[in-house]
C-alpha positions in Angstrom: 131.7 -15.1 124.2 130.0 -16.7 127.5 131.6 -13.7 129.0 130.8 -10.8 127.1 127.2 -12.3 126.9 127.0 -12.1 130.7 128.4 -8.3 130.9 126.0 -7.9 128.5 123.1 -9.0 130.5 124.7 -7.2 133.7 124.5 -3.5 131.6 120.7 -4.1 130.1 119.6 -5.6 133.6 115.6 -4.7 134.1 116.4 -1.4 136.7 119.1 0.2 134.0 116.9 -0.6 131.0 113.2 1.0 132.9 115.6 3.9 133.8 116.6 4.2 130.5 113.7 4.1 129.0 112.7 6.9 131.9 115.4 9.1 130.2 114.6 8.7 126.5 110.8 9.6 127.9 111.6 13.0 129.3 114.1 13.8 126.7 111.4 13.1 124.2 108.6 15.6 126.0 111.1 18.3 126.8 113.0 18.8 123.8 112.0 16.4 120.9 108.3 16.1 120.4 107.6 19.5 119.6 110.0 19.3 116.7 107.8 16.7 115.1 104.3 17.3 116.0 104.7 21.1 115.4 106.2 20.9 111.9 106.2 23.0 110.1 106.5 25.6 113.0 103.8 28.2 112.2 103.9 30.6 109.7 105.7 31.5 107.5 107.6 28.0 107.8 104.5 26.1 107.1 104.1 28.0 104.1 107.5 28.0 102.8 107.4 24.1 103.1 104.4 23.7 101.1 105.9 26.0 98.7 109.2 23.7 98.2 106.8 21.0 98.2 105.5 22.6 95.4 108.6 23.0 93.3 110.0 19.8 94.0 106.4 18.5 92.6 107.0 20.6 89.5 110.3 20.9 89.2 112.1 18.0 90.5 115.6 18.4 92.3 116.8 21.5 90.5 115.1 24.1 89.0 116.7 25.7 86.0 115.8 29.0 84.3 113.2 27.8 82.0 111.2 26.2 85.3 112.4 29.4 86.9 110.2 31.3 84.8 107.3 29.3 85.6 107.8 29.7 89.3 107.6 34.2 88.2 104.4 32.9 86.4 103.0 30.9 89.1 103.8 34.4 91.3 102.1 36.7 89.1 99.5 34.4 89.2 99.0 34.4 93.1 99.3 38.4 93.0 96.3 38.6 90.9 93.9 36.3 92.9 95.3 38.4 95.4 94.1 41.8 93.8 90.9 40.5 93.3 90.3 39.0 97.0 91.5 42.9 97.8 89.2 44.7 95.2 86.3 42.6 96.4 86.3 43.8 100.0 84.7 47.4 100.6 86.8 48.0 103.7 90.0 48.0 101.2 88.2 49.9 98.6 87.4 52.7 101.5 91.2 52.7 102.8 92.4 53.4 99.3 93.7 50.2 98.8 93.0 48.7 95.3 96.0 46.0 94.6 98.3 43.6 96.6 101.5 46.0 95.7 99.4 48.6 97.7 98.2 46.3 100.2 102.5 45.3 100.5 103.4 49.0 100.8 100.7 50.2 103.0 101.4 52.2 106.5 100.3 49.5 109.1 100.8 52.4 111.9 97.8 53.9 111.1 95.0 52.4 112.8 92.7 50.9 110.6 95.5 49.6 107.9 96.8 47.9 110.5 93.4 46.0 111.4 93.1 45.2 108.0 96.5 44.3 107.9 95.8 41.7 111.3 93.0 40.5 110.1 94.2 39.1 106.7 97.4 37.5 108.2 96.2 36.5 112.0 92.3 36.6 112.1 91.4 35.1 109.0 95.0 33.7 107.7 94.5 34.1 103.8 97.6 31.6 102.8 98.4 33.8 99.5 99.2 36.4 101.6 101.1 34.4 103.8 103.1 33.2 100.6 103.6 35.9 98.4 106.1 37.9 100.0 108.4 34.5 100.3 107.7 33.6 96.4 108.8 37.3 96.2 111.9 37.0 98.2 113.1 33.2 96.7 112.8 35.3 93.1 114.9 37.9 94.3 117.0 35.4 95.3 117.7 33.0 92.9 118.3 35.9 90.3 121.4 37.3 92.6 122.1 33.7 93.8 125.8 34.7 93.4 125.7 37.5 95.4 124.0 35.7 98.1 126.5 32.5 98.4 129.2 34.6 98.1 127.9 36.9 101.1 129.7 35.5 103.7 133.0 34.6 102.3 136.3 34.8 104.4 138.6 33.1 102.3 140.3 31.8 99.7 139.4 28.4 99.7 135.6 29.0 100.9 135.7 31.2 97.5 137.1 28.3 95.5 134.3 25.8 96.7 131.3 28.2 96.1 132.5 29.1 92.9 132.4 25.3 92.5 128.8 24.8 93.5 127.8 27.9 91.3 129.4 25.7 88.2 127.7 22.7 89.0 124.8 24.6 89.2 124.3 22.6 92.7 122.5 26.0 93.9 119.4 25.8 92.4 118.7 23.0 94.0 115.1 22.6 95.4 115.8 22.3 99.4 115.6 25.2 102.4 116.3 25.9 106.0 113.3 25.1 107.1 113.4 21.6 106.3 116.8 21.6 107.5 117.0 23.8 110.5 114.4 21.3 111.9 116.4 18.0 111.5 119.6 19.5 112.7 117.6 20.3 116.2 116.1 16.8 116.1 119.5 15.5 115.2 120.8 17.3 118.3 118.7 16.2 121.0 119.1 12.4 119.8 122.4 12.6 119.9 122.3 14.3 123.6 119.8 11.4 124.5 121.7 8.5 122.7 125.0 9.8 124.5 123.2 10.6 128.2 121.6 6.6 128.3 125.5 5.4 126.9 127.3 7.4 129.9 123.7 6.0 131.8 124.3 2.3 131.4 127.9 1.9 130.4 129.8 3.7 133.7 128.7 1.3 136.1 130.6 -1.7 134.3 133.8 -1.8 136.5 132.5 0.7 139.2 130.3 -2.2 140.2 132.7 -5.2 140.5 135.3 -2.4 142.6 132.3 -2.2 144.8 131.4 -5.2 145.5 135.2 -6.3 145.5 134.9 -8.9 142.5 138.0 -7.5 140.8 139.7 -9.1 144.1 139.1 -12.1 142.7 139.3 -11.3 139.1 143.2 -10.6 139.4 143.9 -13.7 141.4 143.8 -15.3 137.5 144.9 -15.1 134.2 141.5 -15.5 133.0 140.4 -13.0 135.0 142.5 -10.0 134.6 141.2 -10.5 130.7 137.4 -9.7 131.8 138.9 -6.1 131.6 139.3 -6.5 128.2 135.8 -8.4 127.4 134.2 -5.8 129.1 135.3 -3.3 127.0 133.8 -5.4 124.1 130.5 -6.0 125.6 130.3 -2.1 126.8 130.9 -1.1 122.9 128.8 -3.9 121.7 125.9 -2.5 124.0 125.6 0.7 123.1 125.3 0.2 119.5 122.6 -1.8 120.6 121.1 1.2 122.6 122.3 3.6 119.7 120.7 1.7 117.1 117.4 1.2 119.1 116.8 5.0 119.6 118.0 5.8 116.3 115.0 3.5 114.6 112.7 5.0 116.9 113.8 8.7 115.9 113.4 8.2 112.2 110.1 6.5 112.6 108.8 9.7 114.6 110.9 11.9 112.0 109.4 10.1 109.0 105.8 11.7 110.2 107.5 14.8 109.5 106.9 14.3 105.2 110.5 15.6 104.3 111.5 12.4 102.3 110.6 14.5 98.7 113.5 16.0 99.9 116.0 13.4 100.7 117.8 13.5 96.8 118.1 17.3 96.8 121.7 18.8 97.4 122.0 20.8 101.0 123.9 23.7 99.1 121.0 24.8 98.1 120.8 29.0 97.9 117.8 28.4 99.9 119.5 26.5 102.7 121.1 27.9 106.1 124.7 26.0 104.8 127.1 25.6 102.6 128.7 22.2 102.8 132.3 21.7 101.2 130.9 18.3 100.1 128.4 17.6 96.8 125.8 16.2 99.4 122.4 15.0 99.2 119.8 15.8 102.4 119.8 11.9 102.8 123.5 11.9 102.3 123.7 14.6 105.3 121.3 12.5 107.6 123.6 9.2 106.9 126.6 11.2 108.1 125.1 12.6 111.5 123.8 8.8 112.2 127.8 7.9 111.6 129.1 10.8 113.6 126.4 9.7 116.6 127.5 6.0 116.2 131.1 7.1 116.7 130.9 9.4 119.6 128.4 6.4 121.0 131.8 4.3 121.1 133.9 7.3 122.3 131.8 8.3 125.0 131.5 4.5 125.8 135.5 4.3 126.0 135.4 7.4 128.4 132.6 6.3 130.5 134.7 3.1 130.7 137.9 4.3 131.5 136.1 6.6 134.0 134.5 3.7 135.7 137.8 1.8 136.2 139.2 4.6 137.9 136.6 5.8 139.8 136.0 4.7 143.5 132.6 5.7 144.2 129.5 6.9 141.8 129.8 10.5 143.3 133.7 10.6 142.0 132.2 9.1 138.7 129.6 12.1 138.5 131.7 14.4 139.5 134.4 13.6 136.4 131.7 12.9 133.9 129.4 15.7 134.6 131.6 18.6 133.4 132.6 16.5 130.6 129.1 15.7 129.3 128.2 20.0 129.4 131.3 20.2 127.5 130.2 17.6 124.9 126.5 18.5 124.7 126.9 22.5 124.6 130.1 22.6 122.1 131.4 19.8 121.0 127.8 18.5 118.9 127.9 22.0 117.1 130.9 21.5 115.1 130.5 17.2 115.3 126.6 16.7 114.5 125.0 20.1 113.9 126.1 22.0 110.5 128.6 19.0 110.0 131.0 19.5 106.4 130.0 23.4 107.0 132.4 25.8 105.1 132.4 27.7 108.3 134.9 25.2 109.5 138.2 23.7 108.0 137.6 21.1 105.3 139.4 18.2 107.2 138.2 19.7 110.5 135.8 17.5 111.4 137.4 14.0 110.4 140.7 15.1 112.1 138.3 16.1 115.0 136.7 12.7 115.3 140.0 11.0 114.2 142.0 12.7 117.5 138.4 12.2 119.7 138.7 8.3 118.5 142.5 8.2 119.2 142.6 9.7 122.3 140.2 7.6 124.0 141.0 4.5 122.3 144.9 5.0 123.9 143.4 6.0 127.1 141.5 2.5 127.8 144.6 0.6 126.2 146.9 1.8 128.5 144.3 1.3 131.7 143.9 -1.9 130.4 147.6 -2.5 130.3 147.9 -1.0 133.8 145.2 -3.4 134.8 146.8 -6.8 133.9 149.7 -5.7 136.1 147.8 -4.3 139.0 148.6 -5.9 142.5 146.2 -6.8 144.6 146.4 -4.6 147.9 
């Protein structure tokens, strides 16, 4: 234990920890902060938000056809304070527009609908304007619901399991894209960051004692030959420590963000980007990302690791880890963070992915290990 606890302070040493800290900074600026402070992102997102806000206020986690009809009442009722904002303004009345269907249908390329048009939307942003057309298109909608999940069917089984959600009645649930769309690009960059300070702080573990010879000394005994195997421990051991540290700091900056009135509703909504082949809740899909981080945490620590060990110098290091890293961050996090139990995919694709990703590096490190016990020293 004296051992790991000393690798352990060797990895979070003051330099590596301000350095990290350094990263998480500029990863935070360029590509996470505008995900939470500008949320929702404009219009229409902002008003489809406050819309589902809305239902789920009125009609909890589902809404059935009896609530369904109050959400057609609830848009007739918009459409008329609409015709009456319209009927009240001369400019409308002298461009021959009397109701909101008019106003809908109008020609915006002639030259004075179109500033009429402008200034209602972008000058003086009327919301009910902004929201009828969606309350309009989630009505169309949810009265061809099965038309819709069954647009982009390939086969067979992907059939089967939206005929499944359409029995369950799982499609009516009260959750969209927009609440989604914006964790799953949060979810990305955290992962990116989480994985970028683990390959950070973890491949200098053996790299250093080759360095500065100490592994000379290590093999000269019994005892020593096994730090190879405490390191391993203390390198997995530290970055769940780093992984759990950005992770709380994530979801305190997400929880700004006001989308826990939707953590209980199921992600196969009609109204969402995905269909999932499991009966998940949103909170449900946000526990299995944080799994699938904390797992490719310990992978990439395992390859960082065994890359270390084998390395000779931190440019030979960088130079194996870079193209791996791309590779990881610009495909692998799309099918093992973003859209994750997506019918897109295989049903037991992404647990025989992370199985084999587990496997592989896990063998990898046991047989450098193995190779290290042996190792004569030249």
């Amino acid at each position: 234990m004296d051992i790991i606890s000393n690798e352990l302070k060797k990895i979070f040493n003051i330099k590596s920890v301000i350095l990290l800290v350094f990263i998480n900074i500029i990863m935070y600026f360029l590509f996470i902060e505008f995900e939470i402070t500008v949320f929702p992102n404009g219009r229409p997102d902002l008003d489809i938000y406050n819309m589902f806000v809305e239902m789920e206020d009125s009609y909890g986690e589902f809404m059935d056809e009896e609530e369904f009809e109050d959400f057609k009442l609830r848009y007739e009722e918009v459409k008329r304070e609409a015709d009456e904002y319209i009927k009240s303004r001369e400019d409308f009345k002298r461009a021959g527009i009397d109701s909101y269907d008019e106003f809908a249908n109008m020609d915006i390329n002639k030259e004075e609908l179109d500033r009429l048009h402008r200034e209602v939307f972008f000058e003086k942003k009327i919301d009910m304007f902004w929201e009828l057309p969606w309350r309009k298109e989630y009505i169309q909608v949810y009265e061809n619901r099965e038309r819709y999940m069954m647009a982009d069917v390939s086969n067979k089984n992907q059939e089967m399991r939206i005929k499944e959600i359409l029995e369950k009645g799982l499609e009516t649930s009260v959750f969209n894209e927009v609440v989604f769309l914006n964790y799953n690009r949060l979810i990305k960059y955290v992962a990116i960051t989480i994985l970028l300070g683990v390959m950070f702080m973890i491949t200098p573990i053996y790299l250093r004692d080759s360095k500065d010879k100490v592994n000379y000394l290590q093999y000269t005994s019994k005892i020593g030959r096994n730090i190879f195997k405490k390191k391993i421990a203390a390198g997995i051991l530290a970055s769940f420590i780093m992984a759990t540290l950005q992770l709380i700091c994530f979801f305190s900056l997400y929880s700004t963000n006001n989308t826990s009135m939707f953590f209980n509703s199921n992600i196969n909504s009609v109204y969402n980007i995905i269909i999932s082949w499991y009966d998940l809740t949103f909170i449900q899909y946000i526990a299995l990302t944080v799994m699938g981080i904390y797992i490719l945490a310990i992978v990439f620590t395992l390859v960082s690791m065994l890359v270390s060990s084998i390395g000779q110098n931190y440019i030979t290091v960088i130079g194996i880890q870079l193209p791996i890293a791309l590779f990881d961050f610009i495909i692998l996090l799309k099918y093992m963070i973003q859209y994750m139990t997506s019918i897109r995919y295989p049903k037991y694709f992404l647990g025989s992915f992370y199985v084999f990703l587990i496997f592989i590096s896990t063998i990898s490190i046991i047989v450098r290990w193995r190779r290290e016990k042996k190792v004569d020293v030249l």
